[in-house]
N, CA, C and O of each residue as an XYZ file, in Angstrom:
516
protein
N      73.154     64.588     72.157
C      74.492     64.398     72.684
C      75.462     65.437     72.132
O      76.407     65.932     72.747
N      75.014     65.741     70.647
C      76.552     66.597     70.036
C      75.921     67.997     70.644
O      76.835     68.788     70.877
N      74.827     68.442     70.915
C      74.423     69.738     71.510
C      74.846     69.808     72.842
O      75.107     70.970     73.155
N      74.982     69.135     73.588
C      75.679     69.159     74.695
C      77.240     69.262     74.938
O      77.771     69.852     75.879
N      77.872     68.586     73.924
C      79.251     68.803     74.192
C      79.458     70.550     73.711
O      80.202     71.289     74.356
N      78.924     70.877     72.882
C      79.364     71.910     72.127
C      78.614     73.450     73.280
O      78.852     74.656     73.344
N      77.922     72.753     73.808
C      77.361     74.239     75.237
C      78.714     73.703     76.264
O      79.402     74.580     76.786
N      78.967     72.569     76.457
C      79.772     72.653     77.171
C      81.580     73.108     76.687
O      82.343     73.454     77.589
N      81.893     73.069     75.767
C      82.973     73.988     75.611
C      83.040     75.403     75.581
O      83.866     76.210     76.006
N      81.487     75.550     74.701
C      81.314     77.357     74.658
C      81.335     77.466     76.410
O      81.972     78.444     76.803
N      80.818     76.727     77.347
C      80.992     77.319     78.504
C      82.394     77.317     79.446
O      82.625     77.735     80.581
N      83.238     76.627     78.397
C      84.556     76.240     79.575
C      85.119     77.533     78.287
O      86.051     78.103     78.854
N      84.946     78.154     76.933
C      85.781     78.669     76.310
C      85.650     79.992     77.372
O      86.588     80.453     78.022
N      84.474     80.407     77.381
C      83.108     81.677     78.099
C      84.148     81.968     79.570
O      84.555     83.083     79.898
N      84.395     80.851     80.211
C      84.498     80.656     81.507
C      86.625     81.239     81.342
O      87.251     82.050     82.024
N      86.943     80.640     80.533
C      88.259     80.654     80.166
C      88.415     82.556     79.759
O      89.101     83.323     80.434
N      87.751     82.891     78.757
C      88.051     84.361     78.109
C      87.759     85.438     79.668
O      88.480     86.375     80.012
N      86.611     84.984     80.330
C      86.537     85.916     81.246
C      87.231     85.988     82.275
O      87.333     86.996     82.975
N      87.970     84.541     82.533
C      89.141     84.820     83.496
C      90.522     85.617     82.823
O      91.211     86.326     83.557
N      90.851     85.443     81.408
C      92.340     86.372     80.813
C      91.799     87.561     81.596
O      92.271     87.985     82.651
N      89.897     88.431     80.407
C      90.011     89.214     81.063
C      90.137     90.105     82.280
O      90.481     91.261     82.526
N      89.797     89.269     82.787
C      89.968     90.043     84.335
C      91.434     89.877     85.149
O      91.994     90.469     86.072
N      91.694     88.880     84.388
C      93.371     88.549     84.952
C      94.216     89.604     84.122
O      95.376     89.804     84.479
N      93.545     90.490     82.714
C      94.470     91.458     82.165
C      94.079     92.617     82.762
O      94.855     93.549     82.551
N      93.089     92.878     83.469
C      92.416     94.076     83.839
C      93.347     94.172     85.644
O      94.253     94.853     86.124
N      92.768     93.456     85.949
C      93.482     93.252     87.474
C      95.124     93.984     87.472
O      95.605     94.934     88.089
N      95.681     93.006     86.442
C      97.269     93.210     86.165
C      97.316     94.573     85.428
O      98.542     94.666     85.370
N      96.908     95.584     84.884
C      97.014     96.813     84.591
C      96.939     97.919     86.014
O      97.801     98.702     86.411
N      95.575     97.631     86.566
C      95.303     98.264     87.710
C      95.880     98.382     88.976
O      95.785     99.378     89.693
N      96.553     97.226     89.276
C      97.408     96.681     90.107
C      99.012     97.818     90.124
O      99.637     98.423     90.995
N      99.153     97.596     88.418
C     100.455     97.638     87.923
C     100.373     99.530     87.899
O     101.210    100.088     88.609
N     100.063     99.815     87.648
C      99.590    101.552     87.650
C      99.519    102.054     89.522
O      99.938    103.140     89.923
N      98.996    101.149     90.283
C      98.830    101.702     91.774
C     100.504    101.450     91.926
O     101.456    102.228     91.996
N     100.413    100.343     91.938
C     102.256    100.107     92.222
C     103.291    100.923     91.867
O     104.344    101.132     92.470
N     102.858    101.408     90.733
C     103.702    102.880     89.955
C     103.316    103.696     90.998
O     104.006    103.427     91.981
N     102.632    104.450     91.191
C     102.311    105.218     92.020
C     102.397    105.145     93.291
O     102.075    106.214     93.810
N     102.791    104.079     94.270
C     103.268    103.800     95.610
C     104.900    103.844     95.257
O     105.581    104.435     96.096
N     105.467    103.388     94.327
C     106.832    103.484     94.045
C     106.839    105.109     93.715
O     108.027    105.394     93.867
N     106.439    105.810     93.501
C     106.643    107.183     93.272
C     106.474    107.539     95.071
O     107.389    107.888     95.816
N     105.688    107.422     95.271
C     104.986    107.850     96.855
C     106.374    107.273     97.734
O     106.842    107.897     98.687
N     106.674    106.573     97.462
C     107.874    105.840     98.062
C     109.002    106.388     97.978
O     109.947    106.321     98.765
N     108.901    106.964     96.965
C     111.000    107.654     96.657
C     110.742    108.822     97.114
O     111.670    109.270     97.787
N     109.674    109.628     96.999
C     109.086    111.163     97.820
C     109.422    110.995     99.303
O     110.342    111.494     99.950
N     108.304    110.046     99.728
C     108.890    110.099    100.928
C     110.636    109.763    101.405
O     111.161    110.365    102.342
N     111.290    108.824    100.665
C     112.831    108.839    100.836
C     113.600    109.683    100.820
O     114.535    109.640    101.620
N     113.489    110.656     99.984
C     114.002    111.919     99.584
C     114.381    112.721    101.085
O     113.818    112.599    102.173
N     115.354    113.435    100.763
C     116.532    114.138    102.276
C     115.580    115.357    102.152
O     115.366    115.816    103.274
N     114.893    116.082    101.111
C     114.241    117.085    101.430
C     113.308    117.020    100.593
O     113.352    117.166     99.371
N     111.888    116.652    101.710
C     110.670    116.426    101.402
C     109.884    117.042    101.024
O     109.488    117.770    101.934
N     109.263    117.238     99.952
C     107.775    118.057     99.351
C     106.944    117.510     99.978
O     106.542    116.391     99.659
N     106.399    118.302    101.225
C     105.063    117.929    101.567
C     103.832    118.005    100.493
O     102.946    117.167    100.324
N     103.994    119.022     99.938
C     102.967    119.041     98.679
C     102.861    118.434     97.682
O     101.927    118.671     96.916
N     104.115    117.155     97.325
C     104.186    116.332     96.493
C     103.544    115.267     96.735
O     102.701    114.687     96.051
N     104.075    114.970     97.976
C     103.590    113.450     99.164
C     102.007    113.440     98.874
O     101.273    112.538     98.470
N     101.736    114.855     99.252
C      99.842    115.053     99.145
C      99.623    114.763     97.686
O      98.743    113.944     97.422
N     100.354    115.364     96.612
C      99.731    115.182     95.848
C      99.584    114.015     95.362
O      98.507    113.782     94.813
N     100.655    112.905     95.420
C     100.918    111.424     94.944
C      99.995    110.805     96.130
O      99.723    109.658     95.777
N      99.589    110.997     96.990
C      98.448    110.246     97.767
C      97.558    110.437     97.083
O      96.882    109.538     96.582
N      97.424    111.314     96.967
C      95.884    111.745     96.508
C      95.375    110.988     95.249
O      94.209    110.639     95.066
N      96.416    110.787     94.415
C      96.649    110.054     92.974
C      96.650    108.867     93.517
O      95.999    108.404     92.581
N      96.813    107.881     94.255
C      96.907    106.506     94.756
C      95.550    106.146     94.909
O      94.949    105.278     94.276
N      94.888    107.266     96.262
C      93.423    107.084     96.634
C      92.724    107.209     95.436
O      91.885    106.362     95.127
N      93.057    108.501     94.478
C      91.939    108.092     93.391
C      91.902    107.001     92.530
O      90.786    106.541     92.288
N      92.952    106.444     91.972
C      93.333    105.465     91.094
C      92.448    104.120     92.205
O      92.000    103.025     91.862
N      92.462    104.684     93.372
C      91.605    102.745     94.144
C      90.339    103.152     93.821
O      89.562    102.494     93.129
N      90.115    104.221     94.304
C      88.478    104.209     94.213
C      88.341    104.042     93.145
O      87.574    103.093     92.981
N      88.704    104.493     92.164
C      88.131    104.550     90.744
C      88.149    103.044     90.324
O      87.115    102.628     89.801
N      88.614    102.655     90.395
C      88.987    100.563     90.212
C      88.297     99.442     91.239
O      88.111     98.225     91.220
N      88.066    100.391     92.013
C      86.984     99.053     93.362
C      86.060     98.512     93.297
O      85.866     97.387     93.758
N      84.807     99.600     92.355
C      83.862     98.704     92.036
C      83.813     97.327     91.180
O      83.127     96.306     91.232
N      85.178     97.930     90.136
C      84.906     96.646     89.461
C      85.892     95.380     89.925
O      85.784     94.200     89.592
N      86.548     95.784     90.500
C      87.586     94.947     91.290
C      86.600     94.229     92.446
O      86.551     93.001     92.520
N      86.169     94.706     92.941
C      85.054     93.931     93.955
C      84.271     93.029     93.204
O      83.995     91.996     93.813
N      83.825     93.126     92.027
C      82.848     91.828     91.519
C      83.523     91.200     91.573
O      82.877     90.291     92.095
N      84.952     90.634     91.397
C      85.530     89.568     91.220
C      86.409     88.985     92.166
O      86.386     87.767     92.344
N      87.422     89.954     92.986
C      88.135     89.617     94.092
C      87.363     89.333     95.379
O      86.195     89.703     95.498
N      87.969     88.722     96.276
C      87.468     88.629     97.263
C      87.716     90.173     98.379
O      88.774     90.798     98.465
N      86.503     90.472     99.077
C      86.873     91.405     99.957
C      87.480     91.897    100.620
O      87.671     93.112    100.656
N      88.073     90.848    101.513
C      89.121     90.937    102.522
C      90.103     91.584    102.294
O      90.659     92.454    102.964
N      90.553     90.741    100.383
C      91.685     91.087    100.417
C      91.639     92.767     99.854
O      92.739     93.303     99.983
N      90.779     93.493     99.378
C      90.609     94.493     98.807
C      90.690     95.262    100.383
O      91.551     96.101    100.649
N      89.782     94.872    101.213
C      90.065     95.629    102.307
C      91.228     95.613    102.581
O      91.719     96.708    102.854
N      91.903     94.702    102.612
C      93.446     95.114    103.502
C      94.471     95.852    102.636
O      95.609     96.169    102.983
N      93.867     96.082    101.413
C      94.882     97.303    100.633
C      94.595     98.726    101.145
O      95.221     99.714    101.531
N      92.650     98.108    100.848
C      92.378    100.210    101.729
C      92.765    100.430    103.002
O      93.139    101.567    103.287
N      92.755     99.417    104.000
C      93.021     99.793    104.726
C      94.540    100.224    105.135
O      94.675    101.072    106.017
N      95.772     99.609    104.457
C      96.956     99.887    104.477
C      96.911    101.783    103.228
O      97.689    102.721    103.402
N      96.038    101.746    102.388
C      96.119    102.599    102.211
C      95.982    104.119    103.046
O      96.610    105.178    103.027
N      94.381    103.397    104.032
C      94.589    104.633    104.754
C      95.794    104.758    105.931
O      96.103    105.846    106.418
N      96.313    103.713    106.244
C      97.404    103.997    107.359
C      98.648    104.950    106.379
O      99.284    105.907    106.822
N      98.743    104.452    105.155
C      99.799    105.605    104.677
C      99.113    107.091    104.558
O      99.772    108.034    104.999
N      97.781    107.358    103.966
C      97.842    108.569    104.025
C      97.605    109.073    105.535
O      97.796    110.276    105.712
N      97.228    108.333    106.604
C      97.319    109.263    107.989
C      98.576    109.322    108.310
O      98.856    110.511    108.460
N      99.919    108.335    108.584
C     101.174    108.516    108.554
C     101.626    109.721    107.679
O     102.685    110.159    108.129
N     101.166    110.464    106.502
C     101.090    111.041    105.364
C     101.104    112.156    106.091
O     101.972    113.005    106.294
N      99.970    112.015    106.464
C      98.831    113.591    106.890
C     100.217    114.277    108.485
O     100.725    115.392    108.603
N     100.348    113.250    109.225
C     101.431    113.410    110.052
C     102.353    113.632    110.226
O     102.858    113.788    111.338
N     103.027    113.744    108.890
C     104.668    113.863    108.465
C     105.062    112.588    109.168
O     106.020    112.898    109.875
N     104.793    111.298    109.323
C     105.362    110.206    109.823
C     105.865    109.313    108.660
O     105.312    108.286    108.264
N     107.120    109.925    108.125
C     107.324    109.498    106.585
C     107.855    107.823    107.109
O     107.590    106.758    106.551
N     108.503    108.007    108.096
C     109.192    106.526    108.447
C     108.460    105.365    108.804
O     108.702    104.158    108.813
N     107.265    106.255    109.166
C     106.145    104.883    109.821
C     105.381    104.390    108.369
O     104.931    103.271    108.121
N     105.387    105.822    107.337
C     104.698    105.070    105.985
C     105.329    104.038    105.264
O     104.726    103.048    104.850
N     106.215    104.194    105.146
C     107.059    103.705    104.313
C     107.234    101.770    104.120
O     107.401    101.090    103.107
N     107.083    101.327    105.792
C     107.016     99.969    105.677
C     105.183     99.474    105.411
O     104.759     98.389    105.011
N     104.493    100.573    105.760
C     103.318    100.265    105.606
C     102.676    100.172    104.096
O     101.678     99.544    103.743
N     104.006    101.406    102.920
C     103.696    101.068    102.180
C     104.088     99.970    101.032
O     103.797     99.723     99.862
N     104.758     99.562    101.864
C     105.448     98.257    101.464
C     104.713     97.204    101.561
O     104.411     96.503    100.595
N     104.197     96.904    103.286
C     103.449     95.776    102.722
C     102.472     96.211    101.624
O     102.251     95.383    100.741
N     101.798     97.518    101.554
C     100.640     97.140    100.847
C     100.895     96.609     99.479
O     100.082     95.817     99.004
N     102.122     97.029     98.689
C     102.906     96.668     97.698
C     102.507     94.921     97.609
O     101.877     94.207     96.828
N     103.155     94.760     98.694
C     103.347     93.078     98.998
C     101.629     92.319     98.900
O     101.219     91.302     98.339
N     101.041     93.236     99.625
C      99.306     92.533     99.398
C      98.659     92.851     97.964
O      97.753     92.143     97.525
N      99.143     93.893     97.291
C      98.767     93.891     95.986
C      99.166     92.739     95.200
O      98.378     91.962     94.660
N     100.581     92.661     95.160
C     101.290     91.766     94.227
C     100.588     90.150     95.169
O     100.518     89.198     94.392
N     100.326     89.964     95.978
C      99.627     88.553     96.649
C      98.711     88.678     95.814
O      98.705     87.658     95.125
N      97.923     89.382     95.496
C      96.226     89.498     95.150
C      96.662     89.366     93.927
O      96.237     88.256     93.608
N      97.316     89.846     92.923
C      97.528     89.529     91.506
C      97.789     87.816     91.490
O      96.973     87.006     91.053
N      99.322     87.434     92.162
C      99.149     86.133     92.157
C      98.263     85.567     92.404
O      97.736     84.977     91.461
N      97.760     85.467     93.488
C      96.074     84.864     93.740
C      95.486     84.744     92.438
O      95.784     83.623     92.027
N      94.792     85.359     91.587
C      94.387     85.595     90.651
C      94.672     85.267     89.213
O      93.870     85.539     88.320
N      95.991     84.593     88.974
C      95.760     84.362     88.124
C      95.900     82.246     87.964
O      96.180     81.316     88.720
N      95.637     82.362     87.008
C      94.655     81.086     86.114
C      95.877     80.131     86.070
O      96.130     79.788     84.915
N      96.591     79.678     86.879
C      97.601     78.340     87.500
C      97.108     77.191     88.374
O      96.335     77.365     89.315
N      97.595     76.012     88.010
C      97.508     74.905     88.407
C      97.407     74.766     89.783
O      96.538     74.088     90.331
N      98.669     75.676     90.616
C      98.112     75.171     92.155
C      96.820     76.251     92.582
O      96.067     75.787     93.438
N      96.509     77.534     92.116
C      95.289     77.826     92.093
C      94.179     77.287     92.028
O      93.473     77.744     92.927
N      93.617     76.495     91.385
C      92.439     75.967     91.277
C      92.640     74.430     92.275
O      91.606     73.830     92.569
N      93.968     73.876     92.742
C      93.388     72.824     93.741
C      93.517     73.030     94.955
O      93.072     72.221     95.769
């Protein structure tokens, strides 16, 4: 009986540490793209545009996802990972187009589906029912 209670806390402690971590990992990765769409964001606002800036802060967005997806995929659900890349690629083709006005709300929502996916994610009461 006492061997059983004691696997069962190591497994709710086990179960507990690996959700912070990934709930601290998520919230870094998250928090760094968001920096970088808020940069991508005031570029494009700007009265006189660096096309070569725009490219270059895309380019820094796309790498910062890829580089974070694999491990972001073991744990999130897909969908929602897809609907960041995919809002990602609508900003860099709006990007690629000089369609700074059409990016701009697009990169907003994606803002908005990031910060959903963090909430989602973390370890609260109406979460788990």
């Amino acid at each position: 009986m006492y061997k059983e209670i004691v696997v069962c806390i190591l497994v709710v402690i086990l179960i507990i540490s690996m959700d912070l971590i990934s709930n601290n990992y998520t919230k870094k990765v998250f928090s760094n793209l968001n920096e970088s769409l808020g940069i991508l964001r005031n570029e494009m606002m700007e009265e006189n545009k660096d096309k070569n800036k725009i490219n270059d802060e895309m380019k820094n967005v796309e790498q910062k996802w890829n580089e974070h997806l694999n491990i972001l995929s073991c744990y999130i659900e897909h969908n929602e990972l897809e609907k960041v890349a995919r809002q990602i690629t609508v900003i860099k083709g709006n990007a690629d187009m000089e369609e700074y006005g059409q990016a701009v709300p697009q990169l907003d929502e994606c803002v908005y589906i990031i910060n959903h996916i963090v909430d989602k994610e973390r370890l609260l009461v109406r979460n788990l029912f």
